[in-house]
C-alpha positions in Angstrom: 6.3 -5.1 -16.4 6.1 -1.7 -18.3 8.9 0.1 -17.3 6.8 3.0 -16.4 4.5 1.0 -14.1 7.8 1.0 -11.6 7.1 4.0 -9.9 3.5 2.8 -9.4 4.7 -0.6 -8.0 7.9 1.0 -5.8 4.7 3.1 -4.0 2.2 0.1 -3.5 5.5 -1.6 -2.1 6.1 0.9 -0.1 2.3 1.5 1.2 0.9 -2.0 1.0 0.2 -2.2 4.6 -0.5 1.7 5.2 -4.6 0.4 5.5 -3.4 -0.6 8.9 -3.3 2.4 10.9 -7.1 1.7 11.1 -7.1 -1.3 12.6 -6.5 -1.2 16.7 -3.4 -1.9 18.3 -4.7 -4.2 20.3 -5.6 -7.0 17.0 -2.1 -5.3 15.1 0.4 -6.1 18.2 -1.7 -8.9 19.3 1.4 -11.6 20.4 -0.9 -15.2 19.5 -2.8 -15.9 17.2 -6.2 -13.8 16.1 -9.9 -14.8 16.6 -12.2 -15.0 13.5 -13.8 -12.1 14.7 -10.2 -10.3 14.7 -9.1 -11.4 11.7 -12.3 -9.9 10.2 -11.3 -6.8 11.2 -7.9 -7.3 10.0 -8.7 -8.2 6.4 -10.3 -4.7 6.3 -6.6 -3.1 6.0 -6.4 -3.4 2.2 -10.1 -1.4 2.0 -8.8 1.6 4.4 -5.4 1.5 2.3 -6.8 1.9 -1.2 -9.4 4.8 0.8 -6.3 6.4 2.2 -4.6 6.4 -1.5 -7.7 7.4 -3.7 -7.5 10.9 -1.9 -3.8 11.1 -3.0 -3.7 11.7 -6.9 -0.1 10.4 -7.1 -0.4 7.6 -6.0 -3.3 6.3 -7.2 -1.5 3.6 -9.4 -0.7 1.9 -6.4 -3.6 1.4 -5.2 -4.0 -1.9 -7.0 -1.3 -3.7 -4.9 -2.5 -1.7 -1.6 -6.2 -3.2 -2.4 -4.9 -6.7 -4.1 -1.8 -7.8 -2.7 -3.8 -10.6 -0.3 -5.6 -11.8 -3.4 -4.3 -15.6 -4.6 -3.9 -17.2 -7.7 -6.4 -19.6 -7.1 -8.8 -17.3 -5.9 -8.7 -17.7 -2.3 -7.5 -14.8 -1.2 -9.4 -11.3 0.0 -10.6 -8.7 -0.1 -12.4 -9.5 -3.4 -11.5 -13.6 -4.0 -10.0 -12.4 -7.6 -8.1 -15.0 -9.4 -5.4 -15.9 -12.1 -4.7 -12.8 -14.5 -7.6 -10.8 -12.6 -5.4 -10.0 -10.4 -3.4 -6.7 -10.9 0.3 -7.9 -12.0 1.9 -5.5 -9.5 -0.1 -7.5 -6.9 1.1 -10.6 -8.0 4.9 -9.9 -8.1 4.6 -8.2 -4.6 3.3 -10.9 -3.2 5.9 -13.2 -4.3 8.2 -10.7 -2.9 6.7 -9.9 0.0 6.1 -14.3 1.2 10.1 -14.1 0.2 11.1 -10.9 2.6 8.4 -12.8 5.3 10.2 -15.8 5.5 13.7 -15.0 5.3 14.1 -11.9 8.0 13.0 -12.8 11.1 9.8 -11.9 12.5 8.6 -11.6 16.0 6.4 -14.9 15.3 9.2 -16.6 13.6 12.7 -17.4 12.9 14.2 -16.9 9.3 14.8 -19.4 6.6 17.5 -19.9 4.1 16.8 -18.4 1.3 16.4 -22.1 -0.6 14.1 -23.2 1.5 11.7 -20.0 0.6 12.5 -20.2 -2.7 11.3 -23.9 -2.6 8.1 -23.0 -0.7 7.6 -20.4 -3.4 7.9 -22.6 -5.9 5.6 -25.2 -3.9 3.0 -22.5 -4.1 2.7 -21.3 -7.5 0.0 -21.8 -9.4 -2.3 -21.9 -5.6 -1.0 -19.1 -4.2 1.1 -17.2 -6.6 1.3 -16.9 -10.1 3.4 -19.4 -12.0 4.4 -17.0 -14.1 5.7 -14.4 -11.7 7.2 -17.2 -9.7 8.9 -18.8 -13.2 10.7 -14.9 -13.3 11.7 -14.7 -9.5 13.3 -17.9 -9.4 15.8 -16.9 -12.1 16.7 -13.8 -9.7 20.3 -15.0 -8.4 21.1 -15.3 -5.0 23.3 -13.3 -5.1 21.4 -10.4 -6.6 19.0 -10.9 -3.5 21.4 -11.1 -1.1 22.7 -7.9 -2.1 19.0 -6.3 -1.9 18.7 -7.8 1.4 22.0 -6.1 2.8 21.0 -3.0 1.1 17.6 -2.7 2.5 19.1 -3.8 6.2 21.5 -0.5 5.8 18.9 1.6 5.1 
């Protein structure tokens, strides 16, 4: 990635989920699992992110991974189906990243895994859900390197 596309990618990080203070507590802090009807609603939280963003000059380069990053390689994703390379890169290296965070901290829906077995259900999902490429590049990250993220983000 361009080297000045980081301070872009470091806000979408950052803001990916901010389209979610529209959607009511009661579907966000919901503890089963969500109806189709909720779920609708939910899906909406990319839309109200990117709104929320395109009033902010900024930070309007992150507004692709706010609107994208629940877009799949294979096109199954939302909010606009996009596939392969249509998909804004920043998008699809958060999204690696963010499936990698998600499975190995706890969550209140589930327990953490070593950081092999989400590296191997990474791996298992490139070229469906993520983009080979991206996933090629994160693989090569050492552990130890991500450990060392991990403990640093923890402190802060």
């Amino acid at each position: 990635m361009p080297e000045e596309q980081l301070a872009d990618l470091a806000h979408g990080v950052l803001l990916h989920d901010i389209g979610k203070i529209g959607i009511p507590d009661g579907i966000l802090l919901k503890p089963g699992p969500l109806t189709p009807s909720e779920w609708s609603i939910m899906r909406r939280h990319p839309e109200i992110g990117k709104r929320l963003l395109e009033r902010i000059p900024f930070l309007h380069g992150a507004i692709p991974i706010v609107y994208h990053h629940h877009e799949r390689w294979d096109g199954t994703g939302y909010p606009l189906g996009l596939n392969g390379e249509a998909i804004p890169l920043g998008a699809r290296i958060f999204a690696v990243v963010d499936a990698f965070d998600a499975m190995t901290f706890d969550r209140p829906y589930s327990k953490a895994v070593p950081f092999a077995a989400a590296k191997a259900e990474i791996q298992r999902c490139a070229g469906t859900h993520f983009d080979p490429s991206v996933v090629a590049s994160f693989l090569e990250v050492p552990e130890s390197v991500l450990d060392e993220i991990r403990t640093r983000s923890v402190e802060e």
